[in-house]
C-alpha positions as a Python dict, from the first residue, in 0.01 Angstrom:
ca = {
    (1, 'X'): (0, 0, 0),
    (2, 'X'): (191, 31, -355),
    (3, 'X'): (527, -49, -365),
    (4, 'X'): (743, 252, -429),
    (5, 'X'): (1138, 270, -435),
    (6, 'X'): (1316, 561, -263),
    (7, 'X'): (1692, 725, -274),
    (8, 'X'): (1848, 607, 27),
    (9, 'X'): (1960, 945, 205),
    (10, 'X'): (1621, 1090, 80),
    (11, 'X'): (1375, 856, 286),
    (12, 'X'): (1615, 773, 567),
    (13, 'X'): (1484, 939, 897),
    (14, 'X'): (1102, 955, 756),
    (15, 'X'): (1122, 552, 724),
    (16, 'X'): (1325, 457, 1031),
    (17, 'X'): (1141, 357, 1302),
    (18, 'X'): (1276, 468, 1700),
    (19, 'X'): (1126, 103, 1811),
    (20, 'X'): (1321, -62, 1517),
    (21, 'X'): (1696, -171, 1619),
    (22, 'X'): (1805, -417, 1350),
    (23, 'X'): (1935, -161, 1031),
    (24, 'X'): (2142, -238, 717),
    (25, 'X'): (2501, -52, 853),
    (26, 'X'): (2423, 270, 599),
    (27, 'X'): (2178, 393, 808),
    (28, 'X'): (2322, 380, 1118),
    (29, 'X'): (2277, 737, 1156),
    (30, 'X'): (1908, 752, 1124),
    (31, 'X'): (1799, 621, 1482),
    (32, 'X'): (1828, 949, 1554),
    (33, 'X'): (1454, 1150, 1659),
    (34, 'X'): (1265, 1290, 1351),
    (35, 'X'): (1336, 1650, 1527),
    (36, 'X'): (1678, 1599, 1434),
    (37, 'X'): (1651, 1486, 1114),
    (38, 'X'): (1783, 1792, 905),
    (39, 'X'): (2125, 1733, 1137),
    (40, 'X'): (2093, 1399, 1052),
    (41, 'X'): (2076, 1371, 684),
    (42, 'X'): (2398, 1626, 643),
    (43, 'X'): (2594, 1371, 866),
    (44, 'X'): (2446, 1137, 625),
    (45, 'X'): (2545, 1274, 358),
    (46, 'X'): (2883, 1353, 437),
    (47, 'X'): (2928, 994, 512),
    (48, 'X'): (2762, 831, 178),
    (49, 'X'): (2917, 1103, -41),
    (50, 'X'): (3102, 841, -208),
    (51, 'X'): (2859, 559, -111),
    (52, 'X'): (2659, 412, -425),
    (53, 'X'): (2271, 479, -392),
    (54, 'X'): (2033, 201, -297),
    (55, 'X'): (1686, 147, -437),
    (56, 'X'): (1433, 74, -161),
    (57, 'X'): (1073, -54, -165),
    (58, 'X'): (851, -90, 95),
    (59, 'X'): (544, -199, 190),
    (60, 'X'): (321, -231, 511),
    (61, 'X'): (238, -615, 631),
    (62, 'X'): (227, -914, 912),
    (63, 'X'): (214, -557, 1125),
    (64, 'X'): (521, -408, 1053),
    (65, 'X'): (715, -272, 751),
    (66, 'X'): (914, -498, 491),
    (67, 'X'): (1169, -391, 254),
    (68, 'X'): (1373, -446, -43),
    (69, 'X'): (1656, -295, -131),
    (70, 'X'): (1867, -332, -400),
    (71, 'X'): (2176, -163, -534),
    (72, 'X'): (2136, 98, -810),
    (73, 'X'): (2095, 30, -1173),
    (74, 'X'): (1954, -276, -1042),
    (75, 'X'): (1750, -432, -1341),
    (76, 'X'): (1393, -394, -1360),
    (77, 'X'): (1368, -336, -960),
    (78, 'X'): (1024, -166, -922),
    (79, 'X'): (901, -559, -1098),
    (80, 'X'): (1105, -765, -879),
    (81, 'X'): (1054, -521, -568),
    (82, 'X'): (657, -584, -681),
    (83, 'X'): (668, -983, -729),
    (84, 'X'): (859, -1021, -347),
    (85, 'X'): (565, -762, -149),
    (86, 'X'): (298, -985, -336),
    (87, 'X'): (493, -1317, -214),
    (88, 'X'): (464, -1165, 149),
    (89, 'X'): (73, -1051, 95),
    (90, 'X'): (18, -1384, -4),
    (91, 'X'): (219, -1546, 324),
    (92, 'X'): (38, -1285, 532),
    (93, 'X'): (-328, -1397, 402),
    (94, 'X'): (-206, -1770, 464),
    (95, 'X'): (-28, -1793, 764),
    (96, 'X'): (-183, -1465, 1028),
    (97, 'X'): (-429, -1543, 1311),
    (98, 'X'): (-548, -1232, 1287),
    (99, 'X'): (-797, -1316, 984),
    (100, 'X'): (-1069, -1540, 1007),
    (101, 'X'): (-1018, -1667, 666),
    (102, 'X'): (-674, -1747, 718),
    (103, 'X'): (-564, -2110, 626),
    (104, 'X'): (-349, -2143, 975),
    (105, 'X'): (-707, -1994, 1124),
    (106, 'X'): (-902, -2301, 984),
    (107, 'X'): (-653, -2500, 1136),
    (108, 'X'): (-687, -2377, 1426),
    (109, 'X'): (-1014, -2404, 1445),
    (110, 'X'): (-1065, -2759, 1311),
    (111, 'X'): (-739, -2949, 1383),
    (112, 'X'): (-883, -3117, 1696),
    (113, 'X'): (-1156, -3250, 1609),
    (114, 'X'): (-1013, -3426, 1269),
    (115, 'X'): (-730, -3411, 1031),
    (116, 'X'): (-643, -3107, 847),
    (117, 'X'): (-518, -3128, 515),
    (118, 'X'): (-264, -2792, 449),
    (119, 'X'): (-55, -2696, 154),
    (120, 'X'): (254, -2776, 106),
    (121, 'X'): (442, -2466, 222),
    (122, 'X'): (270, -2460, 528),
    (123, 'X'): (335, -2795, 629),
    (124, 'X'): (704, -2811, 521),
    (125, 'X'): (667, -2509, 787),
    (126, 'X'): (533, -2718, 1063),
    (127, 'X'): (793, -2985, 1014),
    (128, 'X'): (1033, -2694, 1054),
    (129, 'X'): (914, -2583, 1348),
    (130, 'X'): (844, -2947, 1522),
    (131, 'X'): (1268, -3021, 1457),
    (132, 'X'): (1326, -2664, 1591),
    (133, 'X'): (1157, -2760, 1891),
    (134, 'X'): (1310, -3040, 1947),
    (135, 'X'): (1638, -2896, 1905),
    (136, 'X'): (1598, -2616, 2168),
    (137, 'X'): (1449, -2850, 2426),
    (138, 'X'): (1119, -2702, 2363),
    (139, 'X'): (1217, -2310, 2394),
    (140, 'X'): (1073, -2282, 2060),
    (141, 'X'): (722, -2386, 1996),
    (142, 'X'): (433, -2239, 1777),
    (143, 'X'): (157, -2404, 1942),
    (144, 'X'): (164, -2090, 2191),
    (145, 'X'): (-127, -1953, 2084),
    (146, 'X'): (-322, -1991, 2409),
    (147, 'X'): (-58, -1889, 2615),
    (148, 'X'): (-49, -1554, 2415),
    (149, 'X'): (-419, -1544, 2492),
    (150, 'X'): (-415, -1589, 2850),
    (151, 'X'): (-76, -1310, 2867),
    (152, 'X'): (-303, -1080, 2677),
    (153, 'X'): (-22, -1038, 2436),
    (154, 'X'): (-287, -1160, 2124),
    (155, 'X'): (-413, -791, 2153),
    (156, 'X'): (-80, -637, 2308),
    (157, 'X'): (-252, -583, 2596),
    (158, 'X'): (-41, -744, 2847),
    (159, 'X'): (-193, -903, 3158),
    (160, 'X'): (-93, -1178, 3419),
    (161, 'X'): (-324, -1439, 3432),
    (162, 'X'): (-422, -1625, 3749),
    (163, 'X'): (-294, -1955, 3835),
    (164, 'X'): (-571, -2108, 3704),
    (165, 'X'): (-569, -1902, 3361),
    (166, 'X'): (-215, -2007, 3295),
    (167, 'X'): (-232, -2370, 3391),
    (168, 'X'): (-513, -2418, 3192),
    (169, 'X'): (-334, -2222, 2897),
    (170, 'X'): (-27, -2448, 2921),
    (171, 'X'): (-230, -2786, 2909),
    (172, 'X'): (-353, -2640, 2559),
    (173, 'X'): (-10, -2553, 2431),
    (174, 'X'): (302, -2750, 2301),
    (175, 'X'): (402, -2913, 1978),
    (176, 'X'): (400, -3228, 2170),
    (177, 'X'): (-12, -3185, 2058),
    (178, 'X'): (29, -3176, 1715),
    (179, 'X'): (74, -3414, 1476),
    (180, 'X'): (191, -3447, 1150),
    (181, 'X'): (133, -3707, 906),
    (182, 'X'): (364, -3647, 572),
    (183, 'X'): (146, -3881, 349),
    (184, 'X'): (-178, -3739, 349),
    (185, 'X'): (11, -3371, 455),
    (186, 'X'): (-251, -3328, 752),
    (187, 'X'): (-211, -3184, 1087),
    (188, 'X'): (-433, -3286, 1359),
    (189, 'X'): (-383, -3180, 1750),
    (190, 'X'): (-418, -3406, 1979),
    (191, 'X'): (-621, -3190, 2242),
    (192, 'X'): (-866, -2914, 2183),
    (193, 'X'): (-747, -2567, 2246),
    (194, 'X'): (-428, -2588, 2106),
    (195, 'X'): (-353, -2305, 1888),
    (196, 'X'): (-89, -2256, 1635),
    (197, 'X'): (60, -1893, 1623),
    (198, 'X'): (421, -1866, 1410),
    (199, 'X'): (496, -1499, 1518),
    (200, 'X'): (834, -1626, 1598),
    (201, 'X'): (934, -1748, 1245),
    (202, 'X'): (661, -1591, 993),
    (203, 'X'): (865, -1307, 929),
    (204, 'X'): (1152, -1478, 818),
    (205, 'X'): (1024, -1724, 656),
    (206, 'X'): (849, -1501, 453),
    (207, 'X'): (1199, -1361, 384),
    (208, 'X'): (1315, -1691, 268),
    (209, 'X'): (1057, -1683, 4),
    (210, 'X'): (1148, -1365, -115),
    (211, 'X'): (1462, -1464, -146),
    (212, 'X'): (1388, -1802, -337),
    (213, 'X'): (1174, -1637, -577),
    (214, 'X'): (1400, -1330, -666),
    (215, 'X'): (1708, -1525, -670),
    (216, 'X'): (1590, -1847, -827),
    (217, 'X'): (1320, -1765, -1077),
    (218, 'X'): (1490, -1357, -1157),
    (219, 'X'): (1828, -1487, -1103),
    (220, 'X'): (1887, -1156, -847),
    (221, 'X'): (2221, -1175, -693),
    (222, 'X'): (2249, -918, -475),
    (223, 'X'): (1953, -759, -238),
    (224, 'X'): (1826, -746, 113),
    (225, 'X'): (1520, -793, 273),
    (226, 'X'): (1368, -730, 618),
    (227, 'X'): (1053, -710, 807),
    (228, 'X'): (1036, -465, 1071),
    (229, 'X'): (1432, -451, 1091),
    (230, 'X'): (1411, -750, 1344),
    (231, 'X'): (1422, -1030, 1070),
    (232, 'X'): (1664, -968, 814),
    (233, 'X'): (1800, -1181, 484),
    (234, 'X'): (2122, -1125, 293),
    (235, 'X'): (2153, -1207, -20),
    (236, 'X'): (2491, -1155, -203),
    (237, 'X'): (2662, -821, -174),
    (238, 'X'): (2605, -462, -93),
    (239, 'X'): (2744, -191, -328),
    (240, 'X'): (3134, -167, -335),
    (241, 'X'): (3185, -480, -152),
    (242, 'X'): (3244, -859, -210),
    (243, 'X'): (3235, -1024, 160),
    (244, 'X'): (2826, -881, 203),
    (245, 'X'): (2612, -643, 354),
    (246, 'X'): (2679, -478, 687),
    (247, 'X'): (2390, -498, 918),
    (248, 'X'): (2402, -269, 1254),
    (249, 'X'): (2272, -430, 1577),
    (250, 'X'): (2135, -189, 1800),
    (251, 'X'): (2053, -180, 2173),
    (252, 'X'): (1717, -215, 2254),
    (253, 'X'): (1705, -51, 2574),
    (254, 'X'): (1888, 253, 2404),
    (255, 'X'): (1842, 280, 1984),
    (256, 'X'): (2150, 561, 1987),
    (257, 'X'): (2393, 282, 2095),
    (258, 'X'): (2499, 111, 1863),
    (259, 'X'): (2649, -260, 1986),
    (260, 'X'): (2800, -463, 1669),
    (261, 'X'): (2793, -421, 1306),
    (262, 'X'): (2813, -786, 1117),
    (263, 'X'): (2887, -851, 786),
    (264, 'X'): (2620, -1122, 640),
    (265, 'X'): (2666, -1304, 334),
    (266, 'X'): (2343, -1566, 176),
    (267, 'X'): (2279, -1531, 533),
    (268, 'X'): (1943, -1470, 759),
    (269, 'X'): (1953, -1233, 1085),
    (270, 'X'): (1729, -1246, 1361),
    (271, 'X'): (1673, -1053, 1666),
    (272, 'X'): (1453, -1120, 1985),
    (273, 'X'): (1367, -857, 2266),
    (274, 'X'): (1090, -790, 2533),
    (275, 'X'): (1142, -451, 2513),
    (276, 'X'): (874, -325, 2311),
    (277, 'X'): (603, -524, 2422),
    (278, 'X'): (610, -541, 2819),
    (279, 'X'): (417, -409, 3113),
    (280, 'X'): (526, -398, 3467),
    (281, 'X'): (443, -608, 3713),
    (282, 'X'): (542, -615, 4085),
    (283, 'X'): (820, -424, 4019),
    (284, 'X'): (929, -697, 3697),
    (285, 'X'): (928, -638, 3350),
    (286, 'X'): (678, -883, 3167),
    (287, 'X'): (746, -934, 2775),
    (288, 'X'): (567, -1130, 2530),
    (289, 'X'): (855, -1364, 2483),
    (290, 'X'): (680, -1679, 2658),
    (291, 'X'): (890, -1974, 2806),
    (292, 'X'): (637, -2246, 2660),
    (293, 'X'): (751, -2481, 2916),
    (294, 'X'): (649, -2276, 3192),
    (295, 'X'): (405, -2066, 3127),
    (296, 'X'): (601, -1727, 3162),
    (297, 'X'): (745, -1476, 3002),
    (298, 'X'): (1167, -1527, 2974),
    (299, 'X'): (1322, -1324, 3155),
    (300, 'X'): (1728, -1221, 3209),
    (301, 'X'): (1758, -1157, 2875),
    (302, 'X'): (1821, -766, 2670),
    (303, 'X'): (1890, -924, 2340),
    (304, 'X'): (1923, -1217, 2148),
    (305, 'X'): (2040, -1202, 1749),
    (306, 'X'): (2107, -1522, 1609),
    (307, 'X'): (2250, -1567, 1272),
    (308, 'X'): (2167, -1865, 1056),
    (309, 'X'): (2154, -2016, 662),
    (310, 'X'): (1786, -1889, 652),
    (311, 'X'): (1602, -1605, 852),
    (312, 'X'): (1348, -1858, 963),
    (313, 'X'): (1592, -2032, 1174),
    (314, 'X'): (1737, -1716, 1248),
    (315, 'X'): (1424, -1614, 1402),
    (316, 'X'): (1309, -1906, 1577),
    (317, 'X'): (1684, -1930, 1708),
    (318, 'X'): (1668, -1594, 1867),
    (319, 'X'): (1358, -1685, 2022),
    (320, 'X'): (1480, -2017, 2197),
    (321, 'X'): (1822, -1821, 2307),
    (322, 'X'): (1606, -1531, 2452),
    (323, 'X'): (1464, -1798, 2700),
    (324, 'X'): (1767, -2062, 2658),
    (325, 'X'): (2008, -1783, 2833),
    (326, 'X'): (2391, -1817, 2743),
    (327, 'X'): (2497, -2146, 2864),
    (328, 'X'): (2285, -2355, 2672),
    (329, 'X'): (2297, -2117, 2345),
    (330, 'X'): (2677, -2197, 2405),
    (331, 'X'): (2609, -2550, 2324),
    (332, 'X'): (2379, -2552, 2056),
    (333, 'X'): (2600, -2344, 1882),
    (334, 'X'): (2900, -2619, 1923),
    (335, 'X'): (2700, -2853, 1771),
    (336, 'X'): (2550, -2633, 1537),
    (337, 'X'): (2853, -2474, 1323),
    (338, 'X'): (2646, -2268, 1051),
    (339, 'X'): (2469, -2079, 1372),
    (340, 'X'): (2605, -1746, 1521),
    (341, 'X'): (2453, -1576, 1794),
    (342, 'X'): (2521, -1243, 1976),
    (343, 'X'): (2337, -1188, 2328),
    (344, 'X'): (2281, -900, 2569),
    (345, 'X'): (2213, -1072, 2919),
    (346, 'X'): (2353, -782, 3089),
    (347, 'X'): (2555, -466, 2900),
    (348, 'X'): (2809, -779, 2834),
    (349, 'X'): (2783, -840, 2470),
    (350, 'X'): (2812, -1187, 2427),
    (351, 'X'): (2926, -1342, 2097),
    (352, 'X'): (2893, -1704, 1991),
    (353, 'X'): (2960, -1990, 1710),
    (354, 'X'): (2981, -1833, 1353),
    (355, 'X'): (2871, -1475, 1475),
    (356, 'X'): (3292, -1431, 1598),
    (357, 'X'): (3333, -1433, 1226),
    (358, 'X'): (3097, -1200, 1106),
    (359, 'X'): (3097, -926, 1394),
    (360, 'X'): (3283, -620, 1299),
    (361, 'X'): (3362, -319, 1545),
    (362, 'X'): (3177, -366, 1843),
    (363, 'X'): (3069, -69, 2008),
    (364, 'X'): (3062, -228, 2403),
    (365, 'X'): (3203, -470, 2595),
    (366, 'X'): (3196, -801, 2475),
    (367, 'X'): (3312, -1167, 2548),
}
């Protein structure tokens, strides 16, 4: 799909998505239903009356839509809007399971029965996520692949395994199986089976990129980016303001209901939830956030943002805290003093590290 840039109050109810709850804080209005979009827009339009117009570009990939947005009379946009959708074809080709062809597919595929030599983005990558695992006691791990499998989340068609299934998925899964040697830049796992999927921190990594080559090589100051409003990067300032862009945080369980706005700065954004891909079981609610060190999906968790320098951290953070819970999100974040993280165990809003900073009005109760 072509690139194409769009007025902001024009596009704003036909491009939000009712399953999307991560939003830049000027379209907080448009979780409304597409039935009420005529309402909609004049509320809009009352409200950005003397708001300057953003340039938006979107495009469809890693299953899900990613934007850029810039302010108005931003220099040669449609180029630079052009150059970051390429950058994220190009991760998408490298990094998805879901093509044969894929470089993280050969991997998979050949990693255990020799070493695989990758390039160098992907393994910097790797190393990435190996510390990030490490960190979060093993809450976050890409070598989930055949625990996705045996959950039937690979195909979103969720399923509980048997006893059997799942064991034998968990002996196949865990960074602890792969190994990376920084000389010769080769991965090899140390079992066969093991599967590497980065779902959890694709998306913002890919944002990171963006970022890098818009800000770095174009010498953009001020933009942001997201994929599928759940990963979002910050980059400089929104129109009219100094301090950043103001990103809304909606509920999951209820997209009219709004619970924090935050005000991000060269910062990433990233939000986890099962409540979009789930089935019932037995009375529970099953999502296809997986504890890797047992087996099953996390549980006791609505909502978990975290805010970070990058949005690959950001994402893989709000992963681990999704399955962490509070407590021990508490304590990364004391030892971690660039991290912010706001989480919905209950209809508490829970708000933690840096995130006290950068949450604004908070639209429910909160600790």
């Amino acid at each position: 799909m072509k690139a194409h840039g769009l007025r902001l109050v024009g596009f704003l109810v036909a491009f939000m998505h009712r399953r999307e709850f991560l939003h830049p804080k000027q379209l907080a209005g448009a979780v409304a239903q597409v039935l009420d979009a005529v309402q909609e827009l004049r509320s809009l339009e009352r409200e950005l009356a003397d708001d300057a117009v953003l340039l938006r570009f979107s495009r469809q990939a890693m299953a899900t839509t990613f934007e850029v947005i810039f302010p108005f009379g931003t220099r040669d946009a449609q180029s630079l809007a052009d150059a970051a959708l390429d950058e994220i074809d190009r991760l998408e080709a490298q990094l998805t399971v879901y093509r044969d062809n894929s470089e993280i597919s050969r991997l998979n595929a050949e990693a255990a029965r020799a070493p695989v030599v990758v390039q160098d983005n992907l393994f910097h990558l790797l190393g990435r996520a190996q510390h990030l695992h490490q960190q979060t006691e093993g809450a976050f791990d890409v070598a989930v692949g055949a625990l996705i499998k045996a959950w039937g989340f690979y195909l979103r068609k969720g399923q509980v395994p048997t006893d059997e299934e799942r064991a034998a998925a968990l002996g196949r899964s865990g960074m602890q199986h792969v190994q990376l040697d920084a000389e010769r830049r080769s991965v090899t796992f140390a079992r066969p089976g093991v599967e590497i999927n980065l779902g959890s921190i694709g998306k913002g990594y890919a944002l990171d990129q963006v970022v890098r080559l818009l800000h770095r090589a174009r010498r953009v100051k001020n933009m942001l980016v997201h994929g599928g409003h759940s990963s979002v990067f910050a980059l400089g300032s929104e129109p009219g303001s100094r301090t950043g862009w103001s990103i809304g945080l909606l509920d999951p369980d209820d997209p009219s209901r709004r619970l924090a706005v935050l005000r991000l700065h060269n910062r990433g954004l990233g939000a986890s939830a099962a409540t979009y891909q789930h089935f019932m079981h037995q009375g529970r609610k099953l999502g296809h956030i997986l504890d890797p060190r047992t087996g099953w999906p996390a549980e006791g968790m609505r909502l978990a943002a975290v805010t970070a320098p990058t949005a690959a951290e950001a994402d893989a953070l709000a992963t681990a805290f999704f399955i962490l819970g509070v407590d021990r999100a508490q304590a990364y974040c004391d030892k971690h003093p660039q991290i912010g993280a706001i989480l919905a165990p209950d209809q508490r809003l829970v708000i933690l590290g840096r995130a006290r900073d950068e949450v604004g009005d908070q639209m429910t109760n909160s600790e």
